[in-house]
N, C-alpha and C positions, 0 to 999 in steps of 0.2 A: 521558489528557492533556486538562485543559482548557484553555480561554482565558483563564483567570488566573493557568493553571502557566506557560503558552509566554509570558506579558507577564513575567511572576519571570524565566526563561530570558533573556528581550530583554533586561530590565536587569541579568544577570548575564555576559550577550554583550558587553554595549556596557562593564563595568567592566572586562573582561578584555581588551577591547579584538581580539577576534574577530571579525574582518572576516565570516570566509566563513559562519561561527556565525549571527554578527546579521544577516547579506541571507537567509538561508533563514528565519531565524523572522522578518522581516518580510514574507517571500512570504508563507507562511503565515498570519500575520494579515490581509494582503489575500486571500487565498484565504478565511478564513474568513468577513471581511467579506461578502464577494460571495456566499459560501454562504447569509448567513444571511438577505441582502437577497433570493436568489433562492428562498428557504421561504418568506415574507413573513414575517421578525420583522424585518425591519427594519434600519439600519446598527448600535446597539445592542444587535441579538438576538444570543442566549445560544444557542451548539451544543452538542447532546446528545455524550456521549462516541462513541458510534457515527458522528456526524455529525462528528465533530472527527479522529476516524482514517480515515474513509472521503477528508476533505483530503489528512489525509498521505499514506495510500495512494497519492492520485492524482498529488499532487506527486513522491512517489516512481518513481513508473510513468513519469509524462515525463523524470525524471533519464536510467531507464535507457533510456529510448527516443533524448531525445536523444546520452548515449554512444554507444552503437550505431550512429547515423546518425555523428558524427561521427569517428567512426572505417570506419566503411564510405566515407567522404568523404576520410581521408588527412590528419585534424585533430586530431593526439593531445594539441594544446596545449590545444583547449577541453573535448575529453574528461576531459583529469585538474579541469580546475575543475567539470565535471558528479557527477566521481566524490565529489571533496569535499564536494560539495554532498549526493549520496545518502548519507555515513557519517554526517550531522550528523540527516538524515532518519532514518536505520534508526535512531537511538541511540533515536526520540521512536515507533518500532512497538513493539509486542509480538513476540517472536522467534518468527521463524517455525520450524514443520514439515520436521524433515527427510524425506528423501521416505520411508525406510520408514515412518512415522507416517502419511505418509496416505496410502501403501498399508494400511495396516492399516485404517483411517478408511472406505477407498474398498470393502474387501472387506467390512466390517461394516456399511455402508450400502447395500449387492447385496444382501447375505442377508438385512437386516430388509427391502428392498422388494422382497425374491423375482426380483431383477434376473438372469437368464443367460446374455444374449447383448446383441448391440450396438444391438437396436433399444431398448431402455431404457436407452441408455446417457445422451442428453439430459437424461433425467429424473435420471437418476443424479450426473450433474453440476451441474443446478439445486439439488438438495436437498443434495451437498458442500460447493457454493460457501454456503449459507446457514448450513451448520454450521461450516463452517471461513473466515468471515469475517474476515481480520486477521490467520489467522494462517497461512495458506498462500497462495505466489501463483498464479493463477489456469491461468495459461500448466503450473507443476509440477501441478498437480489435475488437468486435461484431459490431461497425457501419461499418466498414471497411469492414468485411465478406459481413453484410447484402447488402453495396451497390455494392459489385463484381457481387452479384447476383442478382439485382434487376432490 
């Protein structure tokens, strides 16, 4: 996804007249903004595809974070407009890893770095998380590690 596709998406948000559509990809463009202002290119500057998913991701992560809090709160009316918000998010990821996949990922990544027990397990996580950037989340990788070695 870049920042010319999601501005195509805005103005085919706002013909369809998709509320909940056009407030998430106008997060996004201000999320991108401020990304790009905080790399120094500038309010202009142009994000790398990396840099333009590593937004979504994150935008993604507070959806889920916000649901969870409010629903641990007793708030399921703000929760379903959070939820809404993350299906509109997932549509613009790459599909994630079911978890055998990165069990499979996780054991083939032990054996090429000779990993057999939980004191390399860090490291084993570091070098997951960089091969599987985008398309697994963070929290399913780290359960997987933790129960190779448990």
């Amino acid at each position: 996804m870049t920042q010319a596709e999601l501005k195509e998406q805005m103005k085919d948000a706002m013909r369809a007249k998709d509320a909940v559509r056009l407030s998430v990809i106008r997060g996004l463009m201000s999320a991108c903004t401020n990304e790009a202002v905080a790399k120094g290119y500038g309010p202009d500057g142009v994000l790398s595809d990396d840099e333009m998913l590593t937004v979504i991701t994150r935008a993604a992560k507070q959806r889920k974070d916000s649901i969870e809090q409010f629903e641990k709160g007793g708030r399921p009316e703000l929760a379903e407009g959070e939820k809404a918000e993350l299906a509109v998010l997932q549509t613009m990821l790459p599909a994630q890893m079911s978890h055998d996949e990165i069990v499979a990922a996780a054991k083939a990544k032990a054996a090429e770095l000779n990993i057999t027990d939980k004191t390399g397990a860090n490291q084993l996580m570091g070098m997951l998380m960089k091969d599987l950037k985008g398309k697994a989340d963070g929290n399913d990788v780290k359960a997987v590690v933790d129960s190779m070695f448990a």
